[in-house]
C-alpha positions as CSV (number, residue, x, y, z in Angstrom):
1,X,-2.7,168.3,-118.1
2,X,-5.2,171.1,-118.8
3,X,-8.2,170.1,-116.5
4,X,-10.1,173.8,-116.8
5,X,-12.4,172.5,-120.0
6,X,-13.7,169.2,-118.6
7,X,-16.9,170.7,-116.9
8,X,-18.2,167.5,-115.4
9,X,-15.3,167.7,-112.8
10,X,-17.6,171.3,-111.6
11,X,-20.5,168.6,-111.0
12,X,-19.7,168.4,-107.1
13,X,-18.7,171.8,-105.2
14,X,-15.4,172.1,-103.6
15,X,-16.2,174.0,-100.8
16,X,-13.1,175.6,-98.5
17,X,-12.6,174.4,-94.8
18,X,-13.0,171.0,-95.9
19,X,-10.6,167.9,-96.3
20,X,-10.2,165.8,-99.4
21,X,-9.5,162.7,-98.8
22,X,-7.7,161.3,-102.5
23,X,-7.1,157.6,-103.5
24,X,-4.4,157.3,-105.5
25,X,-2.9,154.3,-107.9
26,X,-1.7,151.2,-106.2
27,X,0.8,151.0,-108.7
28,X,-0.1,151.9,-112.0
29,X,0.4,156.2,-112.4
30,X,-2.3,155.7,-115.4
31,X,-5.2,154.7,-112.6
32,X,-5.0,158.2,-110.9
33,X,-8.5,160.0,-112.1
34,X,-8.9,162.9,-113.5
35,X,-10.8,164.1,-110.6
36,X,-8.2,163.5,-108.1
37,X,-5.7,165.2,-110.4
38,X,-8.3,168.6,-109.8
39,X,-8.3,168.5,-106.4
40,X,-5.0,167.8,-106.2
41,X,-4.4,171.3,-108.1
42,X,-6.8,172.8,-106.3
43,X,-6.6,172.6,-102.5
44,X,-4.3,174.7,-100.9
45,X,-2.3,171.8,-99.2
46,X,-1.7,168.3,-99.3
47,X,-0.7,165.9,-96.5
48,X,1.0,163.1,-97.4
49,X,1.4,159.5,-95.1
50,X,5.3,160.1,-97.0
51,X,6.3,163.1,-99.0
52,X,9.2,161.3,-100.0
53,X,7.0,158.5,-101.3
54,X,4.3,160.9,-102.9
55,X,6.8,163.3,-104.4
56,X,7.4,161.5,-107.5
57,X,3.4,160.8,-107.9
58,X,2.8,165.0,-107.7
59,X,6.0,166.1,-109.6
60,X,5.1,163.6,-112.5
61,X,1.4,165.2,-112.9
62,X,2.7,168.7,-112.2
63,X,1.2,169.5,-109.2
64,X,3.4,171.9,-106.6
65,X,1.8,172.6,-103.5
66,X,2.7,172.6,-99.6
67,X,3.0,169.3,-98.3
68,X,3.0,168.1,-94.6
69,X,4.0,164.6,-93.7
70,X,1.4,163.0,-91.7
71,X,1.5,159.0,-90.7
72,X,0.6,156.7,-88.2
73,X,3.1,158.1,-86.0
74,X,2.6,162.0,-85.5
75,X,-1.4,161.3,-86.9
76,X,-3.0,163.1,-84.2
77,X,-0.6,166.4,-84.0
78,X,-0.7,166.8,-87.8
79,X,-4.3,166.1,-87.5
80,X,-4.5,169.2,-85.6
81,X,-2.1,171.4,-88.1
82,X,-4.8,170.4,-90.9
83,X,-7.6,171.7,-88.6
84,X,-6.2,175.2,-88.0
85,X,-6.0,175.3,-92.0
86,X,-9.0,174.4,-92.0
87,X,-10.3,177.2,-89.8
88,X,-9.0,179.7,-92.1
89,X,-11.1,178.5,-95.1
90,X,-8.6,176.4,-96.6
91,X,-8.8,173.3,-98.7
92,X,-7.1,170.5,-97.5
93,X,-6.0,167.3,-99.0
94,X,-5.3,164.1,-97.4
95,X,-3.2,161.2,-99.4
96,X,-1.6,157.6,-98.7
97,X,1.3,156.3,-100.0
98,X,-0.7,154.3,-102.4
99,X,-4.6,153.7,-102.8
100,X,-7.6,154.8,-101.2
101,X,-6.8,156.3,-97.4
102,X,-7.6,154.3,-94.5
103,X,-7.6,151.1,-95.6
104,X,-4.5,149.5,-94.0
105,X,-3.2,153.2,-94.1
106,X,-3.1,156.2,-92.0
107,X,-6.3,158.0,-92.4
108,X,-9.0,157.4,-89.9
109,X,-7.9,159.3,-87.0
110,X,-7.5,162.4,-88.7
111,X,-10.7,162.1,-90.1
112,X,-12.7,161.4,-86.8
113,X,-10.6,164.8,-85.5
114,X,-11.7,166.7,-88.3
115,X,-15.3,165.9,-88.4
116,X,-15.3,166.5,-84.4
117,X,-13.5,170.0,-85.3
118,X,-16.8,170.3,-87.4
119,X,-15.6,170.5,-90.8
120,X,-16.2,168.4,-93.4
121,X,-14.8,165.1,-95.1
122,X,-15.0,165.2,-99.3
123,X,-14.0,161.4,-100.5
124,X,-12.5,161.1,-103.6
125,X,-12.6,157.7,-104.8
126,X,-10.2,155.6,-106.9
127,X,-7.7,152.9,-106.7
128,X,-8.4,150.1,-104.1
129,X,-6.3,146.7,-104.0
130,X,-9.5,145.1,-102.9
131,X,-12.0,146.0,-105.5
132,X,-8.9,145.5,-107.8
133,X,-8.4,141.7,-107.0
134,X,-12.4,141.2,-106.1
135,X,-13.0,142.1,-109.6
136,X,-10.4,139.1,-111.0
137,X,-11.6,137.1,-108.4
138,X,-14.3,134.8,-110.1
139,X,-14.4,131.4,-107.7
140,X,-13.2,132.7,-105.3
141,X,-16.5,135.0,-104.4
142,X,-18.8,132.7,-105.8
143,X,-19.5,130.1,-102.8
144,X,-20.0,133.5,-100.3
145,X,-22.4,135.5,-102.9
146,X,-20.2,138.5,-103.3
147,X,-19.8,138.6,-99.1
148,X,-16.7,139.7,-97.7
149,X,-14.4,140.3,-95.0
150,X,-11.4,142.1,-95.4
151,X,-8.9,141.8,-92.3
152,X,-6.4,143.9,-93.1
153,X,-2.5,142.7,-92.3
154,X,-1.9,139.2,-91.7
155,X,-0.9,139.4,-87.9
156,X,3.0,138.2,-86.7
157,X,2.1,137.9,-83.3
158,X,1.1,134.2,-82.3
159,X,-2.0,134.7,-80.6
160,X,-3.3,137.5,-83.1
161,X,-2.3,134.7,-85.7
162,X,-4.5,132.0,-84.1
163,X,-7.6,134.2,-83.4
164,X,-7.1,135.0,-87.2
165,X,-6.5,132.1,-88.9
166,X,-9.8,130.7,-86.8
167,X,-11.4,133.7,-88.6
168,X,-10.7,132.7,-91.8
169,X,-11.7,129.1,-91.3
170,X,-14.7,129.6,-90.0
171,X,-16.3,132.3,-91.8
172,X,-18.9,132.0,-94.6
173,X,-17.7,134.9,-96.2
174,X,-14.4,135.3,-98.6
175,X,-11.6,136.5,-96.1
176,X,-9.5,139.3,-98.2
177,X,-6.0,139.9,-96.0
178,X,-2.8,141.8,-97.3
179,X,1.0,140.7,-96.2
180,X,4.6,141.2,-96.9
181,X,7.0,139.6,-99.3
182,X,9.1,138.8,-95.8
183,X,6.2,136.6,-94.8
184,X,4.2,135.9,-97.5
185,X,6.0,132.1,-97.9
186,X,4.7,131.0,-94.0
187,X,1.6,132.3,-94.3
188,X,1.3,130.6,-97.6
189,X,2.3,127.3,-96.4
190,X,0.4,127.5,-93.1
191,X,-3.3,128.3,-95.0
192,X,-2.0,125.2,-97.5
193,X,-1.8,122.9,-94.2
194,X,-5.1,124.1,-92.1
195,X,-7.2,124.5,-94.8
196,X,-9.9,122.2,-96.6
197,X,-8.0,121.0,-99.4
198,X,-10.5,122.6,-102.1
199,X,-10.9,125.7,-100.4
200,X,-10.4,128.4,-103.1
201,X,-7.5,130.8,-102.8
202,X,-6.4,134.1,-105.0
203,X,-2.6,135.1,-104.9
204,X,-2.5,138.8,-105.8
205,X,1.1,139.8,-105.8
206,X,1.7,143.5,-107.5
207,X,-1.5,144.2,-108.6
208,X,-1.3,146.9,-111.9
209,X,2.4,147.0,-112.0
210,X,4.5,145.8,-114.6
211,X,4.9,142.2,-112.7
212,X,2.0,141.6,-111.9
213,X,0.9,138.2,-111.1
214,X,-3.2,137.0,-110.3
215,X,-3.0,133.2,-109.2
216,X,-6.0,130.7,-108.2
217,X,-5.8,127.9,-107.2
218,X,-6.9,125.5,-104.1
219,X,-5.5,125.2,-100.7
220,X,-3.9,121.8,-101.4
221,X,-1.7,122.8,-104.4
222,X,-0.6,125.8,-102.5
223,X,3.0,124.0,-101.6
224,X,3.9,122.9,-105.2
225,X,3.1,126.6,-106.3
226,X,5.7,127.8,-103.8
227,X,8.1,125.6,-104.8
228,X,8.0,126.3,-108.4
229,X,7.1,130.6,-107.7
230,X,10.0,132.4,-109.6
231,X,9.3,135.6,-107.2
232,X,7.8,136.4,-104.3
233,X,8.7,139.8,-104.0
234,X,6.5,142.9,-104.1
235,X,3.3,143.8,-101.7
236,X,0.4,140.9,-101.9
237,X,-3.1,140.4,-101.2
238,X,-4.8,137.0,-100.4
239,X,-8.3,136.5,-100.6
240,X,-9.7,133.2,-99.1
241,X,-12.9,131.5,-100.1
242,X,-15.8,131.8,-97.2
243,X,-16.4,127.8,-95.5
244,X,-19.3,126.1,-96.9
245,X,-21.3,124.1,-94.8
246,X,-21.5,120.3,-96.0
247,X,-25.0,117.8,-95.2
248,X,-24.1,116.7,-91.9
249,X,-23.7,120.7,-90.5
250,X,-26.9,122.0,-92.7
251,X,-29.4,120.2,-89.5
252,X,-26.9,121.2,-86.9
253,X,-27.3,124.7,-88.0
254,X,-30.8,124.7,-88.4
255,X,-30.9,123.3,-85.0
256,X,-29.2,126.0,-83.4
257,X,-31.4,128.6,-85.2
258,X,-34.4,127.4,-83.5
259,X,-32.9,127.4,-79.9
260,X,-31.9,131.6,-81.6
261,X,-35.9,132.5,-82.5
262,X,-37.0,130.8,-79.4
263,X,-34.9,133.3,-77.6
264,X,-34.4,136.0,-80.2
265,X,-38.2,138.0,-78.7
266,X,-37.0,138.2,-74.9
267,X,-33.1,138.6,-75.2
268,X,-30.8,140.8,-77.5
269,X,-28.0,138.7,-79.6
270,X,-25.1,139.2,-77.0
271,X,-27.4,137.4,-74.4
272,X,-28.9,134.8,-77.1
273,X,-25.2,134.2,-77.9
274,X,-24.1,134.0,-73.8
275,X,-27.1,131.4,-73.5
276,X,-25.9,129.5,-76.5
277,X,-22.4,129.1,-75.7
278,X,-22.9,128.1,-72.2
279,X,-25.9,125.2,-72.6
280,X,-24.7,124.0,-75.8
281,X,-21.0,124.7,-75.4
282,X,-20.4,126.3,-78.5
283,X,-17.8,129.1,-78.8
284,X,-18.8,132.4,-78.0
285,X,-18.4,134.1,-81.8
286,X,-20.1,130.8,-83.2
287,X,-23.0,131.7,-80.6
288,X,-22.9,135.3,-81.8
289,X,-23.2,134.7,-85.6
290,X,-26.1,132.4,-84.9
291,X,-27.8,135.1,-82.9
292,X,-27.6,137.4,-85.4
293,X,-28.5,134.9,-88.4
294,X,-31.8,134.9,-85.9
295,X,-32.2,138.6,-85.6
296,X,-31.6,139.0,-89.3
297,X,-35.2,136.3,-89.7
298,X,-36.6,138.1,-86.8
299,X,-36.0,141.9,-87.4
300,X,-38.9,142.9,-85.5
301,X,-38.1,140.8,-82.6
């Protein structure tokens, strides 16, 4: 594709010694934009978390330049490799095997050692799996006001697992997690059985591919969607409706709260939250949002 006539891709310079960090499509080749598609033929190098996997992607636009494999596992050596190409004036590229770098992907620590190298970081924004379902979403982000968290991988470890799942109970906000086909079943099943039976959930399973599914429905009718699911292959994302506070915790709350601004002028919210979950033995990240809900009325305090 000729990109040299499209003069609104000039509107932001593309100065050298910097890294470019692409999104590309989560699944769908027509989602790359035509912006990335510039850069992309017009750095001098681009390092890919898999060339294998990002091959395809570069041969299908036409784009043939030096590629360096660069994932979680040799992040920090090829982080250094980008830098000295960097020092020669060189423009630098940096993408994932699918979507926007360092969400869930490598990314982040080879942009902390480039900015600390002094050079600079150009995002180049595009495909995101969370905007993606967010936008498809509907009741799911109602009850939470467009507030999220997004937690990345659902954890396999036990104790991880616990300290997340009480995450997701607990929070007001919708709780956005990816996780594998070879788990997605459990995880499933366990949210059906821990959950408030009408919490909302959104089953995102291959999002802009050609099979891709968008499911909502509520935490009780989560088992009799597994049994009658024709596939659960393919890479998913969940997002969870935030907790909503019923009568009887709306004076409870607003309880706490005024212990929070009585102590929100003297103390900082890791205190106010320490004095909170000792007196009133509440748990400490309970205490903590409280504090802050505090802070937030109090900013000056």
């Amino acid at each position: 594709m000729d990109l040299s006539n499209l003069d609104f891709l000039k509107q932001q310079d593309m100065p050298s010694g910097a890294l470019y960090m692409v999104a590309t499509p989560i699944g769908n080749m027509g989602d790359i934009t035509l912006r990335a598609l510039h850069i992309l033929n017009s750095v001098d190098g681009i390092a890919c978390e898999d060339t294998r996997h990002s091959g395809p992607l570069l041969q299908y636009f036409g784009i043939h330049k030096k590629c360096l494999a660069l994932h979680e596992h040799n992040e920090i050596t090829g982080a250094q490799t980008i830098i000295e190409r960097l020092s020669q004036n060189e423009r630098w590229a940096y993408i994932s095997d699918a979507g926007t770098p360092g969400i869930s992907d490598p990314g982040a620590r080879l942009v902390n050692a480039v900015q600390k190298a002094g050079f600079r970081i150009i995002p180049v924004p595009g495909a995101s799996a969370i905007s993606t379902a967010i936008s498809a979403s509907g009741t799911v982000m109602l009850p939470s006001e467009g507030r999220f968290q997004f937690l990345g991988f659902w954890p396999n470890k036990a104790k991880e697992r616990d300290a997340f799942l009480q995450e997701l109970q607990t929070s007001p906000k919708t709780t956005i997690f990816f996780e594998s086909p070879h788990h997605i079943q459990a995880t499933l099943a366990l949210l059906g059985k821990q959950l408030e039976s009408d919490r909302q959930i959104l089953i995102g399973r291959e999002l802009t591919k050609k099979f891709e599914q968008l499911v909502s429905l509520k935490a009780a009718d989560i088992a009799q969607w597994l049994e009658k699911a024709e596939s659960l292959r393919g890479e998913f994302i969940i997002l969870v409706a935030g907790r909503q506070a019923n009568g009887s915790e709306a004076p409870e709350h607003a309880s706490l709260l005024l212990w929070a601004n009585a102590l929100s002028p003297y103390l900082a919210s890791k205190e106010i939250a320490a004095v909170l979950a000792q007196v009133l033995g509440m748990s400490k990240k309970e205490a903590y949002q409280v504090a802050l809900a505090a802070k937030e009325q109090n900013p000056k305090k």
